[in-house]
MARKE-363807 format. One record per residue: residue number from 1; x, y, z of N, C-alpha, C in turn. Coordinates in steps of 0.2 Angstrom, whole numbers, plus 5000, padded with zeros to 4 digits. Example, Ala and Ser with C-alpha at 12.3 -4.5 7.8 and 13.67 -1.06 7.14 Angstrom:
BEGIN
{1, {5066, 4972, 5039}, {5062, 4978, 5039}, {5066, 4984, 5039}}
{2, {5064, 4989, 5035}, {5068, 4995, 5036}, {5064, 5000, 5039}}
This chain:
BEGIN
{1, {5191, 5356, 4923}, {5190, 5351, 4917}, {5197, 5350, 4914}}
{2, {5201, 5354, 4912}, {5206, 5356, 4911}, {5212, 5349, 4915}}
{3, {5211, 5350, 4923}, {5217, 5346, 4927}, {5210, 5338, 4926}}
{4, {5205, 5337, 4925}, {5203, 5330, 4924}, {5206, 5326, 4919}}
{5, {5205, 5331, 4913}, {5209, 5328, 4906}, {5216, 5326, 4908}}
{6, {5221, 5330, 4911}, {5227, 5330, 4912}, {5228, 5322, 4917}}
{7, {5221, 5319, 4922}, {5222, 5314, 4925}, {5221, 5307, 4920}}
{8, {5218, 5309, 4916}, {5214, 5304, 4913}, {5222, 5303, 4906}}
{9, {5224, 5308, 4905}, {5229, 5306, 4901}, {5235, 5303, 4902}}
{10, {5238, 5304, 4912}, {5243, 5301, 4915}, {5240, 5293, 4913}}
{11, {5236, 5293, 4917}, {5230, 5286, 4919}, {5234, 5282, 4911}}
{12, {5232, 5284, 4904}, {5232, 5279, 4898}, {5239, 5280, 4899}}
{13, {5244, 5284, 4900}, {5250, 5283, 4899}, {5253, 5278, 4904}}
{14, {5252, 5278, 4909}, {5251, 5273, 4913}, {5250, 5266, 4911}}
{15, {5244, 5266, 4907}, {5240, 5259, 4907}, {5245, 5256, 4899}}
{16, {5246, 5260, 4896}, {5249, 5260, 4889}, {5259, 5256, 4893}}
{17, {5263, 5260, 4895}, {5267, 5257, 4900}, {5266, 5250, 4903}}
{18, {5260, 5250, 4905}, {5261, 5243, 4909}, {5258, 5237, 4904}}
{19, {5255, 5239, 4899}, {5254, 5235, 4894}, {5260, 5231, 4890}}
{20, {5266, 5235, 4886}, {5270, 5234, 4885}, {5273, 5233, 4889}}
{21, {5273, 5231, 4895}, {5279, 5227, 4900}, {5275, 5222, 4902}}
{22, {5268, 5220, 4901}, {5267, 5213, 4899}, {5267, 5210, 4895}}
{23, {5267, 5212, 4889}, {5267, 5209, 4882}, {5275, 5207, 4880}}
{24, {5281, 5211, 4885}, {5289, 5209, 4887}, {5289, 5204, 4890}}
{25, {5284, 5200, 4896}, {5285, 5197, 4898}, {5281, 5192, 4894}}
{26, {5277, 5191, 4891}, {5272, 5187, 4889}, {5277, 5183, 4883}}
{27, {5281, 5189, 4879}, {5286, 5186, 4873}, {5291, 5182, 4879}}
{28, {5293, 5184, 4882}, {5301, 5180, 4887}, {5295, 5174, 4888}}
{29, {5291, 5173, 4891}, {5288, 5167, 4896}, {5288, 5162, 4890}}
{30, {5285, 5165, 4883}, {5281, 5160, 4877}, {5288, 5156, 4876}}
{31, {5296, 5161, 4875}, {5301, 5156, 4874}, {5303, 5153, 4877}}
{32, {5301, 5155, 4883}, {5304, 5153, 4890}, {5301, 5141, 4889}}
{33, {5294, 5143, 4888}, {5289, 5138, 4886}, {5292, 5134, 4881}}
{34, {5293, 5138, 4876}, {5296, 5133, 4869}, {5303, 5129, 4870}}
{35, {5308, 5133, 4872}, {5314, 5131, 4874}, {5312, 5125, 4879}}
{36, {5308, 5125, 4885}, {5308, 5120, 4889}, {5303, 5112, 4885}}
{37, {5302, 5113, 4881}, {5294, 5109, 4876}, {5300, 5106, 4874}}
{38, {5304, 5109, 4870}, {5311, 5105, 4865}, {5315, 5101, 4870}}
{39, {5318, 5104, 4876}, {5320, 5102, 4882}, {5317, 5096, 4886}}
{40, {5311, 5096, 4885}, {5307, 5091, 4888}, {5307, 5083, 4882}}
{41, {5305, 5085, 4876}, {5305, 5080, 4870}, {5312, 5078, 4869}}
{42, {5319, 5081, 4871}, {5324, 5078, 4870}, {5324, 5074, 4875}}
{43, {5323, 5078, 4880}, {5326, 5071, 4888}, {5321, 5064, 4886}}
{44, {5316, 5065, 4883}, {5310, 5058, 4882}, {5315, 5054, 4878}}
{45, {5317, 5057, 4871}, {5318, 5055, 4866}, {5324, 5051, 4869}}
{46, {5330, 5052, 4872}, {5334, 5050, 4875}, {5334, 5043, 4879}}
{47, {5328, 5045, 4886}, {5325, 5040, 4888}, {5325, 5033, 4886}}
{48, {5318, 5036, 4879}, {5316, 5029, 4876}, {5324, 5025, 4871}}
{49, {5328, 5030, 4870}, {5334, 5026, 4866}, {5338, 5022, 4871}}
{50, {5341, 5024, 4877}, {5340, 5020, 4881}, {5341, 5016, 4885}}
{51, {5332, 5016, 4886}, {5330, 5007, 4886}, {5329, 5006, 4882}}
{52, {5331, 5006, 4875}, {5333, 5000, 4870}, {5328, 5000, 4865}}
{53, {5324, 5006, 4866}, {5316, 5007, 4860}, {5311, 5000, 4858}}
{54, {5312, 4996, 4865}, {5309, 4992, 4866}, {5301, 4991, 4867}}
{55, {5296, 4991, 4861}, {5291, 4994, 4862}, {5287, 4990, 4868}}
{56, {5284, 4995, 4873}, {5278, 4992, 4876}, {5282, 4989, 4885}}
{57, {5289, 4993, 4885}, {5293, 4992, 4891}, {5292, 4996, 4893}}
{58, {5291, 4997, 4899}, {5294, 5005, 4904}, {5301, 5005, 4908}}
{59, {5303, 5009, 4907}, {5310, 5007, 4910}, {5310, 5009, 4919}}
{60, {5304, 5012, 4921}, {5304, 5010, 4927}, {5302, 5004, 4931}}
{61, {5302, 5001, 4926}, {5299, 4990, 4928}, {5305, 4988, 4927}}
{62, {5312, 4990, 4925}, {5317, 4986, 4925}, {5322, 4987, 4931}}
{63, {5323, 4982, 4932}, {5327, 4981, 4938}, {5334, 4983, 4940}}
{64, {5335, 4987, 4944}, {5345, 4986, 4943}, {5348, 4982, 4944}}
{65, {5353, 4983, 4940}, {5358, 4977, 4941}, {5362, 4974, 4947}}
{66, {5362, 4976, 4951}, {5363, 4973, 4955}, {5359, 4969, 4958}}
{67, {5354, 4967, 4956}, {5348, 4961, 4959}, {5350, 4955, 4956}}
């Protein structure tokens, strides 16, 4: 009885460890997330300045200038 207890207590120690090294990873990925969110909204926001905040253009319908 004595060495089942002793498995079962390895076992949560275990599962407790590997809990808290996904809850480390789960904080790294969420910032990981937000940093690229902010990242993503500046490269738009840039984007649309531009092409000249010209509403209802796409700037992939503009032609280069070389044509």
């Amino acid at each position: 009885m004595n060495d089942r207890v002793q498995r079962l207590e390895e076992k949560v120690a275990y599962l407790e460890r590997h809990v808290t090294e996904q809850d480390k990873v789960m904080l790294e990925l969420a910032e990981t997330l937000a940093r690229l969110r902010l990242e993503l909204q500046t490269l738009r926001e840039r984007q649309t300045g531009a092409a000249g905040g010209a509403a209802g253009e796409d700037p992939a319908d503009d032609r280069p200038p070389h044509y």
